[in-house]
C-alpha positions as CSV (number, residue, x, y, z in Angstrom):
1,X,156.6,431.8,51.3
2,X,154.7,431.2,48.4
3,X,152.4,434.1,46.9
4,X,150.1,433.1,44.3
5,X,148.7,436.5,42.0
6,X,146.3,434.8,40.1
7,X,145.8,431.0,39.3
8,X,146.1,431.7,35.3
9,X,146.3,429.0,32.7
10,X,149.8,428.9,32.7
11,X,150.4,428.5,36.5
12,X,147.4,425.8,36.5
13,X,149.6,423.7,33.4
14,X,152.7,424.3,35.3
15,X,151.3,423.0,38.6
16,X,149.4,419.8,36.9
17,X,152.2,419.3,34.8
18,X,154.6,419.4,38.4
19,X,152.2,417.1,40.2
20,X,152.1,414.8,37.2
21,X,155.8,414.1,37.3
22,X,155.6,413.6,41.5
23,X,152.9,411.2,40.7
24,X,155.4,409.2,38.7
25,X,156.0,405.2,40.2
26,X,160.3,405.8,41.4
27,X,162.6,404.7,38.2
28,X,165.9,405.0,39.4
29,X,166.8,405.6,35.8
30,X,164.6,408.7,35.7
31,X,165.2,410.5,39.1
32,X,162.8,413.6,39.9
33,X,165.5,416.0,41.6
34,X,164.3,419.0,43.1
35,X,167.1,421.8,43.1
36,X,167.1,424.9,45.3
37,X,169.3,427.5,47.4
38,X,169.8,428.8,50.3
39,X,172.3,432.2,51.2
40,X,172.8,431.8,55.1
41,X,174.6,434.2,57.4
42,X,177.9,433.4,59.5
43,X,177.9,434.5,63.1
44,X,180.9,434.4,65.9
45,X,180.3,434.5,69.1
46,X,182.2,437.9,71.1
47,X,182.4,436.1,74.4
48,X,182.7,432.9,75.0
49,X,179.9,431.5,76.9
50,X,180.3,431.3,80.6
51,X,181.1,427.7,81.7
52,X,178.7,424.6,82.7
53,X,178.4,423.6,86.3
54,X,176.4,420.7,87.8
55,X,172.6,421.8,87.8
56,X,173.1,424.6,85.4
57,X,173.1,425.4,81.6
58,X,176.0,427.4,80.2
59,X,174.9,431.1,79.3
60,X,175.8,432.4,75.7
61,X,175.5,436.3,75.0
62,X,173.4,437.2,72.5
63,X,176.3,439.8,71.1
64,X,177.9,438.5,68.1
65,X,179.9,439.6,65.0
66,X,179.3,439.0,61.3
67,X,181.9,436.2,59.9
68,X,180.4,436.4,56.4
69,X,178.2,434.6,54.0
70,X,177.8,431.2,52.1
71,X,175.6,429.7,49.8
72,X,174.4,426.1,50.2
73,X,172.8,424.3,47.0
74,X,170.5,421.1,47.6
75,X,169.5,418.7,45.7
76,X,166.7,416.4,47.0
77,X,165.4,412.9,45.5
78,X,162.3,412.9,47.6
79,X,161.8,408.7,46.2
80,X,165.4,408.2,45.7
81,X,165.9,409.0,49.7
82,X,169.0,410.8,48.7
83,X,170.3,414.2,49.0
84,X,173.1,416.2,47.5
85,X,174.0,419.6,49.6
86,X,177.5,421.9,48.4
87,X,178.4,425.0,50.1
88,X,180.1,427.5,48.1
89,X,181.3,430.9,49.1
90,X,179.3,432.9,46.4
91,X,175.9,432.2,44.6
92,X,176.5,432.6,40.7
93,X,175.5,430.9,37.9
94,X,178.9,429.8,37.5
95,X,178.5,428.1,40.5
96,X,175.0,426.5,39.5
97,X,176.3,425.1,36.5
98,X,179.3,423.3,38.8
99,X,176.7,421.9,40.7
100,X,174.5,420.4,38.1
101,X,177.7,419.4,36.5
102,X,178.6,417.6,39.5
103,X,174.9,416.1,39.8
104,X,174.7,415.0,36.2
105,X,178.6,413.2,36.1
106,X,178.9,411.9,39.7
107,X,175.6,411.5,41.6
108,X,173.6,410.5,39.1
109,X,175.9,408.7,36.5
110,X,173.9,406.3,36.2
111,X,170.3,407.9,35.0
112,X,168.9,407.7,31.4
113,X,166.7,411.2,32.4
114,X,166.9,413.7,34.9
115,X,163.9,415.6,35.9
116,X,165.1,418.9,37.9
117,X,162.4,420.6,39.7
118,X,163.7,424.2,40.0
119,X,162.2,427.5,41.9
120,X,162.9,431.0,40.1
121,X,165.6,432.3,41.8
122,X,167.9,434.2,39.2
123,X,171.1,431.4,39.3
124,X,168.7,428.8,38.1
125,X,166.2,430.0,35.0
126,X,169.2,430.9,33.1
127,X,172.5,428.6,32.8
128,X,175.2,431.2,31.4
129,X,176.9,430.9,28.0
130,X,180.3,433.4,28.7
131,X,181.6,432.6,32.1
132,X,180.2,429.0,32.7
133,X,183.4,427.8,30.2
134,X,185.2,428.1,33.5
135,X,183.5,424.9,35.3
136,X,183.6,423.0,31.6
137,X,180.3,424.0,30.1
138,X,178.4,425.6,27.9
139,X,174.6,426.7,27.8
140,X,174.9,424.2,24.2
141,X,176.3,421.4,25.9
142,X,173.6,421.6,28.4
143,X,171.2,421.7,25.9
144,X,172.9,418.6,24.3
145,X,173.1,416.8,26.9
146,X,169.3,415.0,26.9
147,X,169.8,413.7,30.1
148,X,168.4,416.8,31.8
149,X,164.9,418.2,31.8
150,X,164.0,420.9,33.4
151,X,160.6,421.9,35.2
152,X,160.0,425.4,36.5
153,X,158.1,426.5,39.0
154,X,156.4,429.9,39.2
155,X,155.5,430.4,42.8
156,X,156.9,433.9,43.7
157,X,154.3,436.2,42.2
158,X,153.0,439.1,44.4
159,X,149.5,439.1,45.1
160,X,147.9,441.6,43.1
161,X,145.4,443.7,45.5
162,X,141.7,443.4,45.2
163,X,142.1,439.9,43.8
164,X,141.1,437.0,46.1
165,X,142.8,433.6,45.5
């Protein structure tokens, strides 16, 4: 859900400057990528459901148990018509990093730019510098690499009360 505070100057340059780069003719050599997250919950059923039999739907209980968690990472080329989706048992920066790594060297080898639409969510302002060396990078070599740019959006702001949008 998106919560909008107040439309300030800088939320008003980051949304012109967001629909600017959607506005863009598709360059394959410049992909817009937009890159988000998603922690979903792992159920298992505690009966199995009853079995079908002509005429009538098989009945599941609504009971189940927890099995866990995992984390799925997507990346969507709205123009392209391609998506990229990982699932990962944990949602760290360390993972983030593999998964740009992975988007940068294999799915898009071939791109002189990449423009990464991000949301705010705390994996993805900030790339690591200490344990990202375990996947092969570094916040530097990131930064090196000029093949990425990054836009961030600024959408989860609380409404402030007594202000109308």
């Amino acid at each position: 859900m998106w919560c909008i505070g107040r439309i300030t100057a800088e939320y008003r340059d980051r949304m012109y400057g967001l629909l600017g780069l959607y506005a863009r003719p598709y360059d394959a050599r410049e992909p817009v990528v937009c890159v988000d997250e998603k922690s979903k919950q792992l159920l298992r059923q505690t009966r199995a459901p009853s079995a079908f039999e002509p005429g009538r739907c098989a009945h599941e209980d609504c009971e189940y148990r927890r099995s866990g968690t995992r984390n799925l990472f997507v990346a969507i080329e709205p123009k392209g018509k391609q998506r990229c989706v990982e699932v990962t048992a944990r949602r760290t920066k360390v993972d983030f990093v593999a998964f740009v790594k992975h988007l940068v060297e294999t799915v898009y080898a071939a791109a002189f730019m990449i423009h990464r639409v991000l949301g705010t969510r705390g994996s993805q302002t900030k790339i690591p510098t200490d344990r990202s060396s375990s996947v092969g990078w570094k916040q530097d070599q990131l930064r090196a690499c000029h093949r990425l740019s990054k836009f961030l959006l600024r959408t989860g702001q609380r409404p402030v009360p007594g202000v109308k949008v």
